[in-house]
C-alpha positions in Angstrom: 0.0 0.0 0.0 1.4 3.4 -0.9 2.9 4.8 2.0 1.8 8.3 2.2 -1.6 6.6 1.9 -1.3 4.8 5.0 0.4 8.2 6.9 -3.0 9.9 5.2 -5.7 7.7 7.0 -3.2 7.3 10.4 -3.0 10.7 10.8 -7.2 11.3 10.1 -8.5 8.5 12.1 -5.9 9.4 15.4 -7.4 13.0 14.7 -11.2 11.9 14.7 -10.7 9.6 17.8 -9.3 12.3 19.1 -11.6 14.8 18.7 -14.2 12.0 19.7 -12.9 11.6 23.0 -11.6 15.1 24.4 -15.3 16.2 25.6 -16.4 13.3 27.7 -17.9 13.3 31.0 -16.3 11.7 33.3 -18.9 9.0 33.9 -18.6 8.1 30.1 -14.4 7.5 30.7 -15.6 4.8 33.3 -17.8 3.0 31.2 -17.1 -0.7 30.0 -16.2 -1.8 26.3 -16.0 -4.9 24.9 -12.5 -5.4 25.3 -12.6 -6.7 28.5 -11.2 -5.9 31.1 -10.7 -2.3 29.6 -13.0 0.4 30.7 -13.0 3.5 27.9 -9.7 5.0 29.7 -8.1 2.1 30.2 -8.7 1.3 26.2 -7.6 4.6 25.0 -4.2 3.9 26.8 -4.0 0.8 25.3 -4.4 3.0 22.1 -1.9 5.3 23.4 0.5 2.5 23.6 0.3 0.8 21.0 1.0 3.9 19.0 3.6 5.0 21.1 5.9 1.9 20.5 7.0 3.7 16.7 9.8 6.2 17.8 11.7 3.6 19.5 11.5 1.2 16.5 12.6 4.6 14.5 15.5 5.2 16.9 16.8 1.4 16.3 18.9 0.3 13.6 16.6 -0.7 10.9 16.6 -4.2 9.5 18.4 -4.7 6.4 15.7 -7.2 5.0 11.8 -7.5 5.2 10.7 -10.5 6.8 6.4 -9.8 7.1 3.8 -7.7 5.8 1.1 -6.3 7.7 -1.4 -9.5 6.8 1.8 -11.8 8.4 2.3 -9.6 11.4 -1.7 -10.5 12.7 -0.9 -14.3 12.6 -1.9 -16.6 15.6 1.2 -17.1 17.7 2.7 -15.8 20.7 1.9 -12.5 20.7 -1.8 -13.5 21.6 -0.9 -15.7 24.3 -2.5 -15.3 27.7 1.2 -14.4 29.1 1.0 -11.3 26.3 -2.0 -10.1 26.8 -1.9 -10.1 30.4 1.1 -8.0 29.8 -1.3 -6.0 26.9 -4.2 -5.5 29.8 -1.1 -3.9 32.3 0.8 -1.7 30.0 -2.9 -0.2 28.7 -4.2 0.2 32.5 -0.8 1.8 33.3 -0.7 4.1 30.9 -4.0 5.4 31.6 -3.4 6.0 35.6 -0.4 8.0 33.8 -2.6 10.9 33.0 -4.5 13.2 36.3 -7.8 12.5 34.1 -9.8 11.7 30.9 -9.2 15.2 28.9 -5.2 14.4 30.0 -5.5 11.1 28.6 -6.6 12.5 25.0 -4.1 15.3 25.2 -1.4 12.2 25.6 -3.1 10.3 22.8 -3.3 14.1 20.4 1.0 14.4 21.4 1.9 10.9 21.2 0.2 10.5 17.6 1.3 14.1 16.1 4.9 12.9 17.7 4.6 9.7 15.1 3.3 11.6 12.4 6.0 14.3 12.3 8.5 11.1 12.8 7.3 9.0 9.9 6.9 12.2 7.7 10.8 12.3 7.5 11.6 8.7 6.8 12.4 7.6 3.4 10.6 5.0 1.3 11.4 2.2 1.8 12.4 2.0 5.5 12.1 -1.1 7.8 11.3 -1.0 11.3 11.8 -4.7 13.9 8.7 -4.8 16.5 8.7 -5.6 19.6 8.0 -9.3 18.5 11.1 -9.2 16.7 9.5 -9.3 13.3 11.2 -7.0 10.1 8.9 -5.1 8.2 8.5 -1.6 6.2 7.7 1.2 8.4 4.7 1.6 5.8 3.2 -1.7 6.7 3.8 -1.5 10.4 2.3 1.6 10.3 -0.7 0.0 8.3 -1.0 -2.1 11.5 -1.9 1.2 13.8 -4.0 2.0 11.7 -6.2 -0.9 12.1 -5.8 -0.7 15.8 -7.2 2.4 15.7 -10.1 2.2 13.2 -11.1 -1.1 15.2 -10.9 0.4 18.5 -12.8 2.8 17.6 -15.6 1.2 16.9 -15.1 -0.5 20.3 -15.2 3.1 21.7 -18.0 4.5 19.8 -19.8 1.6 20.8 -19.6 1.6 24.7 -20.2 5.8 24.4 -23.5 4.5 22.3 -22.3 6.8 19.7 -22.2 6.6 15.9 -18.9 5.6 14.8 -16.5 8.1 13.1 -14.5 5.6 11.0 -12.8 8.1 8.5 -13.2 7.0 5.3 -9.6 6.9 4.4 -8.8 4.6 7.6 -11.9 2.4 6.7 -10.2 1.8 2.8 -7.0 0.7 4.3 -8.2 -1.4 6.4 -10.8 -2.9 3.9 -7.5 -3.7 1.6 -5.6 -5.0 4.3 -8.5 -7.8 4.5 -9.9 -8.0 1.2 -6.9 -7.3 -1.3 -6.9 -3.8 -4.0 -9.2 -5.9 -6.5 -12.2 -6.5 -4.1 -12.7 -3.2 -2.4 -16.3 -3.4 -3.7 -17.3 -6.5 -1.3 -18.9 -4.6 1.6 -21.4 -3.2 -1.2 -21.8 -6.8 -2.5 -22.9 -7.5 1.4 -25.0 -4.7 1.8 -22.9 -3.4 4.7 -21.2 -0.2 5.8 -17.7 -0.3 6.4 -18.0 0.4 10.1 -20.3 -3.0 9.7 -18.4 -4.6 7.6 -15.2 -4.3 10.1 -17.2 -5.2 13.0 -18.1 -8.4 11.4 -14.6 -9.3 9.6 -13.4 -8.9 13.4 -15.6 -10.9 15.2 -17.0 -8.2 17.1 -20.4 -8.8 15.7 -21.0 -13.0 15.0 -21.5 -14.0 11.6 -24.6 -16.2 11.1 -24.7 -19.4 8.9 -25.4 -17.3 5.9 -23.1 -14.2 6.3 -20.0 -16.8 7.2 -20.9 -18.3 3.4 -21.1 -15.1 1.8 -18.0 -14.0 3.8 -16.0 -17.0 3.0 -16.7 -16.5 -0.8 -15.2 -13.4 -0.6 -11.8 -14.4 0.4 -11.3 -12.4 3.2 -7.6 -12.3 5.2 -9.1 -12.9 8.8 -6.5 -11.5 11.4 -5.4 -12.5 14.8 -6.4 -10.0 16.9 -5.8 -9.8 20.3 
């Protein structure tokens, strides 16, 4: 995927979350999601985090070859383990007791992504980043990866705030390539779905029945790990 693409729809969707989250109440930071344990704080840390592992990888030496692309890096091994996502739960629960409150928590999130925009503005084509799971990829592909966390996450947030979701459309086209390939962008259509539906289903966040798990399956959809 063309890398100033990807840096397009990371730097809209962070900025609609965002914008989504810096007037809530402060009953609406306690509420649960479906991400359980994670309250709505607790998951916008998890956001924060997640984001905030790219400047380290850019202050590393980078790889000298790709091993993964962003499909390969959501494949079902040890990085979904209990063990990690124990360790997933802590680091997203700590870094939300980081901030005094809520409207600190989405000033971290506004610095933290603007810090990894500026970052990956500067990089050159072509550069490889190693994750924390020890896996060589382009930055652009990595990068592709936040995005889904993101775009998914938010769902999962515009969902426990009972709000409409703000799935930029840029954000929901990467993603839909990520899981459907350039040459069937046009499936969600085909379903009669949204792309906010069509995301929550290709997830698992809302169950397929007999006949949608056909249709889907016809499609050829890459299913991710996700923890």
């Amino acid at each position: 995927m063309n890398p100033d693409r990807v840096l397009e729809a990371f730097r809209r969707e962070c900025g609609a979350l965002t914008d989504a989250v810096s007037g809530l109440s402060e009953a609406e930071w306690g509420l649960p999601t479906r991400c359980t344990p994670w309250t709505v704080r607790d998951l916008l840390g998890h956001v924060c985090v997640v984001v905030d592992w790219l400047p380290g990888m850019l202050d590393a030496p980078a790889p000298g070859e790709v091993e993964i692309s962003a499909a390969e890096y959501y494949r079902p091994d040890d990085r979904f383990s209990p063990r990690t996502n124990g360790a997933r739960i802590a680091l997203a629960q700590d870094r939300a007791a980081e901030s005094a409150d809520g409207p600190a928590l989405a000033e971290d999130l506004r610095a933290t992504w603007r810090r990894v925009d500026r970052l990956c503005r500067v990089e050159p084509a072509g550069r490889t980043v190693r994750t924390r799971h020890g896996d060589a990829m382009l930055l652009s592909e990595f990068l592709l990866t936040r995005v889904v966390e993101v775009a998914v996450h938010g769902l999962d947030l515009a969902d426990a705030l009972g709000r409409a979701p703000w799935l930029t459309p840029s954000a929901g086209d990467a993603v839909l390539e990520l899981l459907l390939g350039a040459e069937r962008m046009a499936a969600p259509d085909e379903l009669g779905w949204s792309r906010p539906r069509f995301l929550r289903k290709a997830t698992g966040r809302d169950p397929l029945d007999a006949a949608e798990t056909a249709r889907v399956e016809r499609l050829g959809i890459r299913w991710l790990a996700l923890g």
